[in-house]
N, C-alpha and C positions, 0 to 999 in steps of 0.2 A: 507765725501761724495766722491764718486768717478762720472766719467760721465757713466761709462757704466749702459747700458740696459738689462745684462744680468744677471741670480738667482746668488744661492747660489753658494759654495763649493758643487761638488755632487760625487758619487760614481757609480759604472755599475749597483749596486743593486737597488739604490734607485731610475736612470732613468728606471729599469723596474718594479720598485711600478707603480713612477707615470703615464706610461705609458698602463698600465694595463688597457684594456678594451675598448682602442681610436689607432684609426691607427697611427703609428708613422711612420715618414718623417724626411729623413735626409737632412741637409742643407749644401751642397757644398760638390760636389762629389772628388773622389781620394783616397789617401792613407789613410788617417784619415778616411774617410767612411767606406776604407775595413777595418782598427783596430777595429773603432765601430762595425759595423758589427757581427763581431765573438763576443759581447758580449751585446750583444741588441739583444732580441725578439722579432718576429712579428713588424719588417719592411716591412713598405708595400710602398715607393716612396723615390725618391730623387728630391730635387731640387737647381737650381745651378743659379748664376746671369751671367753666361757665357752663351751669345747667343749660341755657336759653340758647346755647350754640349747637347742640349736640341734635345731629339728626341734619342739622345744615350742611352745606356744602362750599365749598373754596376751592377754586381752580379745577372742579369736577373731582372733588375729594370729602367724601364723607366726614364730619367731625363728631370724632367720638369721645366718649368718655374716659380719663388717664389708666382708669382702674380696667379698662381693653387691653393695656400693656402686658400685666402679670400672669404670668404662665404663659406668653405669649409665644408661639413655636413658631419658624426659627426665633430665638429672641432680638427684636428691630432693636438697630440704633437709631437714638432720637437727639434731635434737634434742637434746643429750648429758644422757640423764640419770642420772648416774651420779656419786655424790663425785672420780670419779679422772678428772675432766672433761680438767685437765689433760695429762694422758697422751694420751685420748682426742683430744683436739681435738691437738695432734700426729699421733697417727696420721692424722686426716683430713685435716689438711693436706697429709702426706705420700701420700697419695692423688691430691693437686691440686684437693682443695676450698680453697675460701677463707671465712675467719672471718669472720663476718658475713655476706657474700653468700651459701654456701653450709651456714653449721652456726653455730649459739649455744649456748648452756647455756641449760636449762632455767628458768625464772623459778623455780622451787621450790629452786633450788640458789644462789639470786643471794648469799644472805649466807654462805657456805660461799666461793663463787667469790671471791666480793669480800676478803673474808679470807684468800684463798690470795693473789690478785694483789696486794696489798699486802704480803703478808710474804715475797713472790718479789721483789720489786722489786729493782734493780738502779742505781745510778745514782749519779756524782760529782758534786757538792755545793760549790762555793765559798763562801766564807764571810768577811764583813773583820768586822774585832772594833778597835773604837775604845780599846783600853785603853793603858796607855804600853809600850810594847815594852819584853821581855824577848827573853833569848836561851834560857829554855827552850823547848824546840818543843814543848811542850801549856800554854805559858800567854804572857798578856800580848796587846799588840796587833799585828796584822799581818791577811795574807790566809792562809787556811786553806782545806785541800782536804778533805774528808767524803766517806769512800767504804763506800756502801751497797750489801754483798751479799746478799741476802736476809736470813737471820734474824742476821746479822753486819754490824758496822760498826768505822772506826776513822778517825782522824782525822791530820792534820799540820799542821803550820806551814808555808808556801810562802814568802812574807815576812813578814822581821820588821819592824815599823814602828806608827802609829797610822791606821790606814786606815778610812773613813766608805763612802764614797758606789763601788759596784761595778754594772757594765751589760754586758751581748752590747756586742760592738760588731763585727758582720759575724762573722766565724771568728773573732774574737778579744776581747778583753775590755778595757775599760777602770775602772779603779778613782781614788781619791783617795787620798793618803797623805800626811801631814801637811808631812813632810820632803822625800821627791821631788814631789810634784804629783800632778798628773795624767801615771797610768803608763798604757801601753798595751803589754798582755803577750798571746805566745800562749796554745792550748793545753797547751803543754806548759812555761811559766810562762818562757819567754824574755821579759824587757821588751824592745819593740821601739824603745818611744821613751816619753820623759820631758820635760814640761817644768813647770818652778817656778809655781807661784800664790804669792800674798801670802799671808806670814808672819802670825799672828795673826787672818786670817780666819772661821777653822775653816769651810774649805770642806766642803759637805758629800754632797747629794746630785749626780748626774751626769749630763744624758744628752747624743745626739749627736742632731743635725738633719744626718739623709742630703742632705736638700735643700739646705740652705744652708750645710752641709761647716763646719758650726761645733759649739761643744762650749758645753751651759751648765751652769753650777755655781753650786748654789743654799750662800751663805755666811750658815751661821746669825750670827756677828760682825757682818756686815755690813749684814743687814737689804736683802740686794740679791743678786740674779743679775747672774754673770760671764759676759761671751758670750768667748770665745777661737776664733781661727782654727786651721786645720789646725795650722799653725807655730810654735803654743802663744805668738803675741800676741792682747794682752786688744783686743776691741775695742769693747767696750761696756759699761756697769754700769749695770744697772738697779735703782733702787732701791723697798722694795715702799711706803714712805710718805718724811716730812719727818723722822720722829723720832727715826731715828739721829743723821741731821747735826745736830739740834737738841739733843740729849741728851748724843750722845758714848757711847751704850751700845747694845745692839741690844733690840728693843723686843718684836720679832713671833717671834723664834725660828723658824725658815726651816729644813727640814729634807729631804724630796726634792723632785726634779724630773722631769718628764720633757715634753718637745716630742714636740707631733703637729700637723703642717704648719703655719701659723703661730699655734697656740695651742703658752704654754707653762702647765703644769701646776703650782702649787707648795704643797708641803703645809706648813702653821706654826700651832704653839702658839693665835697669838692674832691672829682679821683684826683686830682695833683697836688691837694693840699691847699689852695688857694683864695678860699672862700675870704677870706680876711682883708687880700687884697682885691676885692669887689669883682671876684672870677666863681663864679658857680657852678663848676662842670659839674654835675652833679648826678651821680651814675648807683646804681645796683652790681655790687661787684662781687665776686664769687670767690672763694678761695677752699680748694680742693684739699679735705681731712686723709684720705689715701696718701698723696704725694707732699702732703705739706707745701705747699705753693699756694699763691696769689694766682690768680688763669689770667683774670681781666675782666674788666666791666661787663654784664650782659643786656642790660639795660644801659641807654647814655641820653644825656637831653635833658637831661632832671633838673627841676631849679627846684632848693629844700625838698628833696625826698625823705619821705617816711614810710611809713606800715608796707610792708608786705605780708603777700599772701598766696596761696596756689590752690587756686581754685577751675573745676572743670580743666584740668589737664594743662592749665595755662599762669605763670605765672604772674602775679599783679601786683600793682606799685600804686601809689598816691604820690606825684605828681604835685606837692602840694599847695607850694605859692601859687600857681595857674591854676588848682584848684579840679588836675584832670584826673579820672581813674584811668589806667594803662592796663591792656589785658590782648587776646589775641594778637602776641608777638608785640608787643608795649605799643599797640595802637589807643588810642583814645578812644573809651566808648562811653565817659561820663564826663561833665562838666561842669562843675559847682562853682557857687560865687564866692565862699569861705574860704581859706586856709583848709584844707581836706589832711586833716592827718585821726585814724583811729579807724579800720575795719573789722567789718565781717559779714559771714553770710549765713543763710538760711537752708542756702540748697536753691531758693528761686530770687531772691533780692540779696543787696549788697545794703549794709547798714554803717555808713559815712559819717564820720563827726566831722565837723568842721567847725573851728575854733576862731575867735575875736583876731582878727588878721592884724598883726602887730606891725606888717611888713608894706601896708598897703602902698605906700607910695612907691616900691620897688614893683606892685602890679599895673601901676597906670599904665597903658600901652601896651597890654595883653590882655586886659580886661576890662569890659565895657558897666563892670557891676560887682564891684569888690564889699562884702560885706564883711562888717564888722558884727556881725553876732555871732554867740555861740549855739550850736544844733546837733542832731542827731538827723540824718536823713537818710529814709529809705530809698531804695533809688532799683528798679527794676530796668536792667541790661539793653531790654531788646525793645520792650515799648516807649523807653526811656520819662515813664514815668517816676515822677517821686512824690515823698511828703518829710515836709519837716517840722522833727520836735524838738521849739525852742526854748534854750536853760536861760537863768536868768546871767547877767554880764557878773557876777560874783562866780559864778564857773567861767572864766574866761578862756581855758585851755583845754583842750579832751587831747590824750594820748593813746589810749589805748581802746579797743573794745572788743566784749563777745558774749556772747548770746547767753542766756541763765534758762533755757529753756528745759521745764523739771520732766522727767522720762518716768 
């Protein structure tokens, strides 16, 4: 969440859709006015919170006072242009417009606005860190809470333990943790219930199928998904080939999960098994709950994939040694310098951990900027802005993440 009051990302085109047909009024007059100006139609007023303006004129346009808007018939869409859009688009809220529908910021202010709404942001951050538990609370492994207030952040330890795989699960959350299982805690970190997975596993990723009121858990050890019932009994193990049982070692390195209706989603190392021998096909592979089949990769090109996620109607992968997010049809639309493994989103931002790159010297030659720290980065899609907040190197892994955002 951020504080401001004002819409989306917009464009010159789309404030003359929506302005189409209602007088539009600019908010705070000057330079920025006359930029809009030249590309905004059918302006018909200015208005400005400066007494010493009003009664003035700009581009043969009256400038009046805000408080002209209210009750105003038909009601104008207005324009904010002006740095202190912020404030502004509060006042006009406070009037009974509404952002978007009734007022945006001007396209000449978009990198200024975008800049503010990121560094307003507001928002707590879950976090599991696979490292071996400690009892200091800023190091070792466990689930951690990240709480971002604007130009401030700080962090804590919630549990202590070796925890992978974290998901929403309704109002509440579900995680992995080496020694409990599979925990299911609220918002305000009460475990509500617990039940034990195989030891030596290393279970990893998690998610829940609403539908079929089951839990799967993808065990890198194991070279196989665990299906478990509400009641925390296994009732199924699927395995992703022959080569575990034949080897006695796990082959494919299996890393997250997530189920959408009877497709399950799983991100690993290597579809042939070969990671070991320094081959990294590294694919999102699907295996059909209906027909009990393997389909085949849907994603391919992966070097250490992890976290998936299906967000806006597309589904999406981390990419992680390259450090790329995958999205509209596993295209590339983000690019981090970290190890990218742990998402989630907001609805308008993707929230990226990126972990202490262990692997760096397998990035030289795909990347010009391999970092070794660890972070939590927001990362906005389309303007491809970000910001990041960095832990200290005693968290040197994130696994999992998702939002604690209280309703």
């Amino acid at each position: 969440m951020s504080r401001t009051t004002t819409a989306e990302f917009t464009t010159f085109a789309d404030v003359n859709m929506r302005g189409r047909g209602r007088p539009i009024v600019l908010a705070g007059a000057g330079n920025i006015a006359d930029k809009t100006l030249r590309r905004i139609k059918g302006v018909t007023g200015i208005v400005d919170n400066n007494p010493n303006l009003h009664g003035e004129s700009q581009a043969g346009l009256t400038i009046a006072q805000p408080d002209s808007l209210k009750d105003a018939t038909p009601r104008p869409f207005v324009v904010i242009c002006t740095t202190s859009f912020v404030e502004v688009g509060e006042q006009l809220a406070g009037m009974g417009l509404v952002p978007g529908q009734d007022f945006v910021v001007s396209p000449v202010l978009n990198d200024l606005r975008i800049i503010a709404e990121m560094e307003s942001l507001e928002e707590t951050v879950l976090f599991t860190c696979g490292l071996p538990p400690l009892d200091d609370p800023e190091a070792g492994g466990g689930l951690y809470e990240l709480t971002i207030a604007s130009a401030k952040h700080s962090f804590r330890k919630v549990f202590k333990g070796n925890f992978h795989g974290l998901r929403p699960h309704g109002e509440h959350f579900i995680a992995i943790d080496d020694e409990r299982g599979l925990i299911t805690f609220d918002r305000d970190y009460n475990i509500l219930k617990a039940f034990a997975l195989p030891q030596g596993a290393r279970c990893h990723g998690v998610s829940w199928s609403e539908e079929k009121r089951q839990y799967f858990i993808a065990c890198s050890y194991l070279d196989a998904i665990l299906v478990y019932s509400e009641d925390g009994d296994e009732i199924d193990r699927i395995p992703i080939s022959p080569k575990q049982a034949r080897t006695g070692a796990a082959q494919h390195h299996c890393n997250d999960i997530l189920v959408l209706g009877d497709s399950v989603y799983l991100s690993m190392f290597s579809a042939t098994g070969n990671w070991k021998r320094d081959v990294f096909d590294g694919v999102v592979l699907e295996y059909d709950l209906a027909e009990k089949r393997w389909v085949g990769p849907v994603i391919t090109d992966l070097w250490m994939p992890h976290s998936i996620d299906f967000v806006d109607g597309s589904l999406v992968v981390l990419d992680s040694l390259r450090g790329r997010l995958l999205k509209n049809n596993a295209q590339s639309v983000g690019q981090f310098p970290g190890f990218a493994r742990g998402l989630a989103h907001d609805g308008a931002r993707f929230f990226i951990g990126q972990s202490r790159n262990r692997n760096y010297s397998a990035a030289m030659g795909v990347s010009q900027n391999i970092a070794i720290d660890t972070a939590i980065t927001v990362f906005d899609e389309h303007t491809k802005v970000s910001k990041s907040f960095h832990l200290p190197s005693t968290v040197s892994e994130i696994h999992g993440i998702a939002l604690n955002t209280k309703r």
